[in-house]
Structures are given as C-alpha cells and as structure tokens.
C-alpha positions as CSV (number, residue, x, y, z in Angstrom):
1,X,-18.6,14.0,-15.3
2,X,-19.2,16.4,-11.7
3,X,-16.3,16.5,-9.3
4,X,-18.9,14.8,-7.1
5,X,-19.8,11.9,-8.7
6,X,-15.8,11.3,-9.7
7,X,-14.8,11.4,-5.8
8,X,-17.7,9.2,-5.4
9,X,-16.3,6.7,-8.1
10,X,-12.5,7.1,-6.3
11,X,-14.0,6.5,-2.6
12,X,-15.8,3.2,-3.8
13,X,-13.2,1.9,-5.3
14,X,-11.0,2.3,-2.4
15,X,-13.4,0.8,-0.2
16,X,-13.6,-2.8,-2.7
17,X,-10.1,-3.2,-1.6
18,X,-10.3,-1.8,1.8
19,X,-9.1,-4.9,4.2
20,X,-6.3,-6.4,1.6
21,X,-3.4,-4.8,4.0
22,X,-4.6,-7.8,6.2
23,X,-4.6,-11.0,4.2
24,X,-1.6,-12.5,5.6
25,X,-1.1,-11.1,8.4
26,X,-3.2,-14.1,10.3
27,X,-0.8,-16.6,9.2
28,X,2.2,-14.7,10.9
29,X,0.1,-14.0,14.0
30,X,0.2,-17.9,14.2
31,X,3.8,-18.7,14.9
32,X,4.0,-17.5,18.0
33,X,5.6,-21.1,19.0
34,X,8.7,-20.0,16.7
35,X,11.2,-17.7,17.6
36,X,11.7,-15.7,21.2
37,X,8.6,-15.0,23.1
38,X,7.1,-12.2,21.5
39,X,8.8,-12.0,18.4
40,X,5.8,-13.5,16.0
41,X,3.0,-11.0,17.7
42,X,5.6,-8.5,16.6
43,X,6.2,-9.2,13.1
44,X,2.2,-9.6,12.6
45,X,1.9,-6.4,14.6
46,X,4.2,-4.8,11.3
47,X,2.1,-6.6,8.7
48,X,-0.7,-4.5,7.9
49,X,1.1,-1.1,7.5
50,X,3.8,-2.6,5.1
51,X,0.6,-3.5,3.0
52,X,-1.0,0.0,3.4
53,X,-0.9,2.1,0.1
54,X,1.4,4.9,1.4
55,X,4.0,2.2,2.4
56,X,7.2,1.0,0.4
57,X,6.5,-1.8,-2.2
58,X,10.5,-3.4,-0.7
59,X,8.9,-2.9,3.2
60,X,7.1,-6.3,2.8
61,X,10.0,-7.9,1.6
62,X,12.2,-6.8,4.2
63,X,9.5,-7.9,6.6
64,X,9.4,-11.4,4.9
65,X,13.1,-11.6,5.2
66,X,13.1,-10.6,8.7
67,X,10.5,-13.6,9.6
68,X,12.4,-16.5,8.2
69,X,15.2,-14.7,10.2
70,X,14.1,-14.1,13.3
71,X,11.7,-17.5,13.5
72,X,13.5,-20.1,11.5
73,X,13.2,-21.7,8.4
74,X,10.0,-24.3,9.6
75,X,7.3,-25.3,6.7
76,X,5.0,-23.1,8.8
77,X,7.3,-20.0,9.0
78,X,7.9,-20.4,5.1
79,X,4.8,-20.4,3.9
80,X,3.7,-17.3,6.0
81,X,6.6,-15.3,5.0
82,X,6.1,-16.6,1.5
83,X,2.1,-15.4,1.6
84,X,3.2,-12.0,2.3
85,X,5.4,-11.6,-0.6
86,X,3.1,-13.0,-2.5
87,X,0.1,-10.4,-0.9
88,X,-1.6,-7.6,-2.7
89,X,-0.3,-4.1,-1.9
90,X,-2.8,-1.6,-1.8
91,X,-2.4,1.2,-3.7
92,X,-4.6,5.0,-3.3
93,X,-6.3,5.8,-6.4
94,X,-6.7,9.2,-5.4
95,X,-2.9,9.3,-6.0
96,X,-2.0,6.4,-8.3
97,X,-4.0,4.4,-11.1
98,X,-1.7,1.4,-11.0
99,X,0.0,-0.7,-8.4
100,X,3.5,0.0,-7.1
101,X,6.3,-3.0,-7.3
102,X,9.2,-3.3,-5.2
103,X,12.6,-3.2,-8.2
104,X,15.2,-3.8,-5.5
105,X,17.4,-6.6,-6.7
106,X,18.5,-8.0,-3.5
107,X,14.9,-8.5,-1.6
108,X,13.7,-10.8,-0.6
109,X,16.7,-12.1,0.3
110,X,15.8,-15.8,1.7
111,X,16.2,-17.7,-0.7
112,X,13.0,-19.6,0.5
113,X,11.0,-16.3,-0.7
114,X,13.0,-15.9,-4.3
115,X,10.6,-15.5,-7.5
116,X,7.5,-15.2,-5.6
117,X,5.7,-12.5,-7.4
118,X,2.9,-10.2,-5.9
119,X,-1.4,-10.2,-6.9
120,X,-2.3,-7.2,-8.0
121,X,-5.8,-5.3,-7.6
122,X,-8.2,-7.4,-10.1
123,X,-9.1,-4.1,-11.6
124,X,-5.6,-3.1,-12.8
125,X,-5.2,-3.7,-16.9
126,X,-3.1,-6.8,-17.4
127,X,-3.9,-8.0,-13.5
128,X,-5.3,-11.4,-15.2
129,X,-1.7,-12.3,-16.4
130,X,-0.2,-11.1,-13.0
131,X,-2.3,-13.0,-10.7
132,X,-2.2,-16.4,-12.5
133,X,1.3,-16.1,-12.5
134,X,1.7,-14.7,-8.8
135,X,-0.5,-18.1,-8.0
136,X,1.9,-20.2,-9.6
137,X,4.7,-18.8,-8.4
138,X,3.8,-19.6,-4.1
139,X,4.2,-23.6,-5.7
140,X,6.3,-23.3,-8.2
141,X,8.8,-20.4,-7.9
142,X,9.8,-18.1,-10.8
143,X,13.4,-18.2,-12.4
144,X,15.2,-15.8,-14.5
145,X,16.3,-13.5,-11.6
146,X,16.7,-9.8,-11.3
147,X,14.1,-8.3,-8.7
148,X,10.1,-9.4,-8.2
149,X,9.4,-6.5,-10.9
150,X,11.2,-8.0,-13.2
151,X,9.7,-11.2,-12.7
152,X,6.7,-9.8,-13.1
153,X,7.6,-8.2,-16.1
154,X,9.3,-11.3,-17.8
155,X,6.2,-12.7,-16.8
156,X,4.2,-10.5,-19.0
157,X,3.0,-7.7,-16.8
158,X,4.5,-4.3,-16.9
159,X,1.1,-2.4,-15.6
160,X,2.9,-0.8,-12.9
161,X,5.4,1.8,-11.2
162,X,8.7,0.3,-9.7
163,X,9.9,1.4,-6.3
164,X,13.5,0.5,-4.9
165,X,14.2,0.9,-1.0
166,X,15.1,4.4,-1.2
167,X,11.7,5.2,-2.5
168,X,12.5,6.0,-5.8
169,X,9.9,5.4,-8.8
170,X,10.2,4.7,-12.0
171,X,8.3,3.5,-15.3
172,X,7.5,-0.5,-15.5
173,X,8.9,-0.5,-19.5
174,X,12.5,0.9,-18.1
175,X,13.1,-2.1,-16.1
176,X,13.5,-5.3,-18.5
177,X,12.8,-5.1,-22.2
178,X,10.9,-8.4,-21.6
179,X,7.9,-6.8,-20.8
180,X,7.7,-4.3,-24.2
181,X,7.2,-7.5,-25.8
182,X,5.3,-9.4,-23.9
183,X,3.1,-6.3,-23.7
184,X,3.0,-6.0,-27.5
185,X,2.4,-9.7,-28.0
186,X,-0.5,-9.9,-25.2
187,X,-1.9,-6.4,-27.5
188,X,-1.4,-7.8,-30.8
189,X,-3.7,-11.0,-29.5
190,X,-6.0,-8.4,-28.1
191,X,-6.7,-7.0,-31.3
192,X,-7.1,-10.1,-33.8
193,X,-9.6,-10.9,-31.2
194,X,-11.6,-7.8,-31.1
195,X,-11.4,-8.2,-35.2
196,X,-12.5,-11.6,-35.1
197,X,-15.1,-11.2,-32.4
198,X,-16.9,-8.1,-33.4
199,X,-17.4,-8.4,-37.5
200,X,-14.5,-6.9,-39.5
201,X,-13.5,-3.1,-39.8
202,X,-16.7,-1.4,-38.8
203,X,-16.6,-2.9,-35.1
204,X,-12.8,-1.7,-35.0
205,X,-13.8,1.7,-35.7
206,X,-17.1,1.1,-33.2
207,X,-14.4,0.1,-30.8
208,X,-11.9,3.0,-31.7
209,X,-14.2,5.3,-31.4
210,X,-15.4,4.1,-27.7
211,X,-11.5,3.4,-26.7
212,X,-11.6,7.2,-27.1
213,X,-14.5,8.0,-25.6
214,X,-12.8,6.6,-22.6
215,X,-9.7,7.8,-22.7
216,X,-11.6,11.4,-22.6
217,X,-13.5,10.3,-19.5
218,X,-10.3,9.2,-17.9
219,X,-8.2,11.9,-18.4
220,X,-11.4,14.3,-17.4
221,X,-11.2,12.2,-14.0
222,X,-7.6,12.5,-14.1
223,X,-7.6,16.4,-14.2
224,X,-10.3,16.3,-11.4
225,X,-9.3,14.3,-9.2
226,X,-5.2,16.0,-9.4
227,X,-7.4,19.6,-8.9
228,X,-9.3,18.6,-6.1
229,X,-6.1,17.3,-4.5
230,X,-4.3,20.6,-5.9
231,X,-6.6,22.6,-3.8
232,X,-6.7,20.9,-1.0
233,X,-3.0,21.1,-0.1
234,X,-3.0,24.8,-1.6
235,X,-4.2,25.7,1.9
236,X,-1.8,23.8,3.8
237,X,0.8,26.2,6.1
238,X,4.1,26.5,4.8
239,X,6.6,24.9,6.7
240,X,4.1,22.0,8.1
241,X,5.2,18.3,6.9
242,X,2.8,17.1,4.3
243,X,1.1,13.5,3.9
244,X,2.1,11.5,1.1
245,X,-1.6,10.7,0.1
246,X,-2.4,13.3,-2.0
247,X,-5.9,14.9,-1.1
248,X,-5.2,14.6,2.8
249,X,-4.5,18.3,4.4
250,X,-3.7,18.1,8.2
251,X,-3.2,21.5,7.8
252,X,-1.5,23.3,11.2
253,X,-0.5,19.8,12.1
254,X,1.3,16.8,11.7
255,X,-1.1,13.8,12.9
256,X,1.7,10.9,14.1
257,X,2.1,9.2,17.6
258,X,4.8,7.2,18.4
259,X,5.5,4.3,21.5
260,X,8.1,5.1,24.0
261,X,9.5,3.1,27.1
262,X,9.5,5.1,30.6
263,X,8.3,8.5,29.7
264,X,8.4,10.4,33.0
265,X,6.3,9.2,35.4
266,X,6.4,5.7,33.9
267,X,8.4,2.8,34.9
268,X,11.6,2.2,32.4
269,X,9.7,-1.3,31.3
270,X,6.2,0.6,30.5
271,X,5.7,1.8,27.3
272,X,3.3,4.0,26.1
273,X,2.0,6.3,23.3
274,X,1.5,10.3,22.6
275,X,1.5,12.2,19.7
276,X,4.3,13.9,18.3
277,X,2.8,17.3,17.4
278,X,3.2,19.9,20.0
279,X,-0.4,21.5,18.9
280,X,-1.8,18.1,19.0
281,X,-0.8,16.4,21.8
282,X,-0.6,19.8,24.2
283,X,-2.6,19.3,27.4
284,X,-2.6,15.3,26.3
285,X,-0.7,12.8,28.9
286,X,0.6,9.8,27.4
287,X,-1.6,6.6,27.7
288,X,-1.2,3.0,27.6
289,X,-3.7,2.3,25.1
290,X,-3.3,3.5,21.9
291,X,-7.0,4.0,21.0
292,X,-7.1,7.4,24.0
293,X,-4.2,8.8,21.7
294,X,-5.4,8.1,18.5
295,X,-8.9,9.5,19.6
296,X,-7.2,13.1,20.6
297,X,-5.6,13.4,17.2
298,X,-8.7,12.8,15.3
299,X,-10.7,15.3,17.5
300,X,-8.0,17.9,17.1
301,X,-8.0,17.6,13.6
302,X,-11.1,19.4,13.8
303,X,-10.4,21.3,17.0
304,X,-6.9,22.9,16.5
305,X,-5.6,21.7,12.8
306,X,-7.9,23.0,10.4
307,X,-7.6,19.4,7.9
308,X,-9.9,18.8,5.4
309,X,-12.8,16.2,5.3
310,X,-10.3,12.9,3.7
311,X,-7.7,13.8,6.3
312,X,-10.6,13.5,9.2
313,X,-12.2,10.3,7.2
314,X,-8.8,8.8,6.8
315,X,-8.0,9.2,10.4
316,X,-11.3,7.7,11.5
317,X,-10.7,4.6,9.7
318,X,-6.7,4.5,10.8
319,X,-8.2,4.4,14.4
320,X,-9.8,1.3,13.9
321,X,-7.3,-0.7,12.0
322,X,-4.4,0.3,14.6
323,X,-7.3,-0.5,17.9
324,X,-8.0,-3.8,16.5
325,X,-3.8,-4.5,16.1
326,X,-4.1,-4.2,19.8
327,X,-0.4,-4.4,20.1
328,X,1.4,-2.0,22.7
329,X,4.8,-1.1,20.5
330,X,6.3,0.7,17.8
331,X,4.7,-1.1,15.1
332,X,1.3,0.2,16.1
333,X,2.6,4.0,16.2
334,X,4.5,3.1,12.6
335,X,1.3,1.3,11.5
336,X,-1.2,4.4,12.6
337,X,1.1,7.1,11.4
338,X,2.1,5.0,7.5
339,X,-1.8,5.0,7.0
340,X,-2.1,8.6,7.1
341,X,1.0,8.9,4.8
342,X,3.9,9.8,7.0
343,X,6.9,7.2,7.3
C-alpha cells in the first residue's frame, strides 16, 4: 500500500470521529443556574480539551469530580457529570490504534460517578462489548471496584492502553486478570462460530490465510505511518519542546498561548491572550479575543517556524474549535494549546 493512500486512510478516519470531544459538553454548558455565577460556563469551557486525543484519560474524571463539587449534587448536575465519564475519548491514530483508559484507582471520586465506564470508538476490536456495557452502566452502575479500566476489563474489554494521572501507560492485560479470560472466552466463541458459519476446516484455513493477509497490511501501515512520523520530527531543532501527536513538527517553535489578567497596559480585571513563544508572538500585542492570537500562530507557522503540513492542518482546525468555545480564560488557552499536543 503507497504512503499516500495510507495517510489518506489515517486522515479519514480521524475525521469519522472528529466532533466526539464535544458530546457532553452541552449538558454542562446548561447548569449555569448551579453553582457561583460563572462557574458552569467554566467547567464546559474545560470539556472539550479533556476529550481531545492528546489529553489524559484521568483529566475527565477529575473534571467530573470537580462538577458535582463545585455545583452540587442536583439530578441535573449528576447526570452531566455522569455523561462525561461516560463520553468517548478520542484517540489519534497517527499515534495510537486503540483507545486510552484512565487506571487511576481513586477517580472519579463522587461516589455519584463510581462504575461508569467509558464508549469507545465503534471501530476499536472488542468496542461492541465496551459500549453495551458503558450504556448500562449510566443506569445501572458497575460493581466490583478497582479503577474504570478495570471495570472495563472485568467487563470483558481489555482493547486498550491504561493511563494513571501521572501519565503513565501500560498494557490492558497487566491490570486485572479478568480480562485474559474474558478475552479468551469472547475468542474461543469467535472461533466455534467462524467453524460453524463458514463450512468446516477449509473456511478456517480461507480465514487463516486472510487473518494474515491482514495482519501484513497492518503492520505495512504500521511501519509507514511510524516512518512518516519518524521523518517528520527528524527535522525538528534540538532543544525546541516537541508535540505529543506524533507527525506534528512546529519545528523553530512552540505553538501555545496562554490567558493572563492585567498584562501591561490592561486593567488588573482584563484578561487576555498571547502566545508564549518569543519567535511567535514577537511584534504581536496581546488581544482580547482569542481568535487574533490563534490566527498569528497559525500564520507563523508558515512565516517563522518552518512546521510541516499536519502541524499547519492541525492548527487550522484547533482555531475553530477554541473560536467557537468563545470563552475568555484559561481553559481556552489549555484547550487550544492540549489540541496541538502540549499540556
């Protein structure tokens, strides 16, 4: 298969799940009668970049916790802070084949969120099992305890790559033996079936043969896709914080913005943004709405920072998901600055 026609494959996918980061965040937006004046607009302000794929699989949790904290324990505050533990996660192909699940023990920690478990892309092996349960669970909540990845894994999923709040990874199978089993059962069905269903031992070897087949054609994507991203950040300056989305080069520069009250010039109560990178924002004053800022980092991408084509794409479509936040804080410079892969 061409390196063309593989990145082609990788960007379309994306793009099927491009919004998911969203989902929930409606239903936070919503309680703005909870809570301190402001407090709801800035949880939803936080939503969508704890969703993003370059953002910690606990973050959400935290964020759930930090609803039912801050705007009280109403039916309506529940069930928004129990839809976004419950929310897909996206995760960036170009850097992952399977979804990432938060293994922290102690999260969420209201006990109006415990054994929720997350949906999972539809595409992901085993996301059938996942999302029926992760249905169930919003009306009838999981027990067994131990963290949502291993619910999901007693649950019979173990498709996935565990992350604690630190940021650490680790294999699916190395958090509860439940899911070896369950996995081996749920293969062991999988394969009377295919006997059954396709005529006896010829099919199995028809279907060994194209399991293969596939496996080659993955791992040729695989190797692609990792070299493409290998060269890409091969001509990224030394020194020069790198994204976490593999196959984004900013190259000279580091792309973030960030939100601060009474820059000079500016009242103490007036916030506003300006990027962080001396290169970047040089010649820039700071500005009020997010978008001017945003706009000068893209264009000096190009101008000043020599990045390659994803880092310009993936800046583009940053811009309009933080614009259309439309939030002046620090969420929108944490949001804008996680989708480009920097924390």
């Amino acid at each position: 298969m061409s390196k063309v026609a593989i990145l082609s494959a990788l960007v379309a996918l994306t793009q099927a799940r491009f919004g998911q980061e969203q989902v929930p965040c409606p239903a936070i937006q919503a309680l703005g009668a909870f809570g301190n004046p402001g407090q709801a607009g800035t949880l939803a302000g936080q939503c969508p970049g704890v969703l993003l794929a370059g953002a910690n699989a606990c973050a959400k949790l935290s964020l759930a916790d930090d609803i039912i904290t801050q705007l009280g324990t109403d039916p309506q505050v529940i069930a928004a802070a129990q839809g976004l533990v419950n929310a897909e996660k996206n995760f960036n192909p170009f850097a992952e084949a399977i979804p990432t699940i938060c293994s922290e023990a102690g999260l969420p920690a209201s006990a109006e969120l415990q054994g929720i478990i997350p949906l999972v892309d539809p595409d992901v092996t085993g996301s059938d099992v996942q999302n029926a349960n992760a249905a169930a669970s919003l009306a009838n909540p999981l027990n067994g305890g131990g963290s949502v990845a291993d619910l999901s894994i007693q649950g019979g999923f173990s498709n996935f790559t565990t992350q604690d709040v630190a940021g650490a990874k680790a294999a699916a199978a190395g958090v509860a033996a439940a899911g070896a089993g369950a996995g081996a059962a749920a293969g062991n069905n999988a394969n009377q079936n295919a006997n059954q269903n396709a005529g006896g031992e010829q099919a199995v070897q028809c279907a060994g043969a194209g399991a293969a087949a596939d496996n080659e054609a993955d791992n040729e994507a695989d190797n692609e896709a990792d070299n493409e991203a290998a060269n890409d950040n091969a001509g990224a300056n030394a020194g020069v914080q790198q994204s976490s989305i593999a196959g984004l080069d900013f190259g000279k520069c580091v792309p973030t913005i960030d939100f601060q009250l009474g820059r000079p010039g500016r009242k103490a109560d007036e916030g506003t943004f300006l990027p962080t990178d001396e290169l970047v924002a040089k010649g820039q004053q700071d500005a009020l709405n997010v978008n001017i800022i945003i706009n000068r980092v893209c264009d000096q991408l190009t101008n000043v920072c020599e990045a390659n084509q994803a880092a310009k794409d993936a800046c583009d479509q940053a811009q309009t998901e933080a614009a259309g936040l439309g939030a002046k804080d620090p969420a929108t410079a944490d949001f804008f600055n996680q989708a480009l892969g920097f924390a």
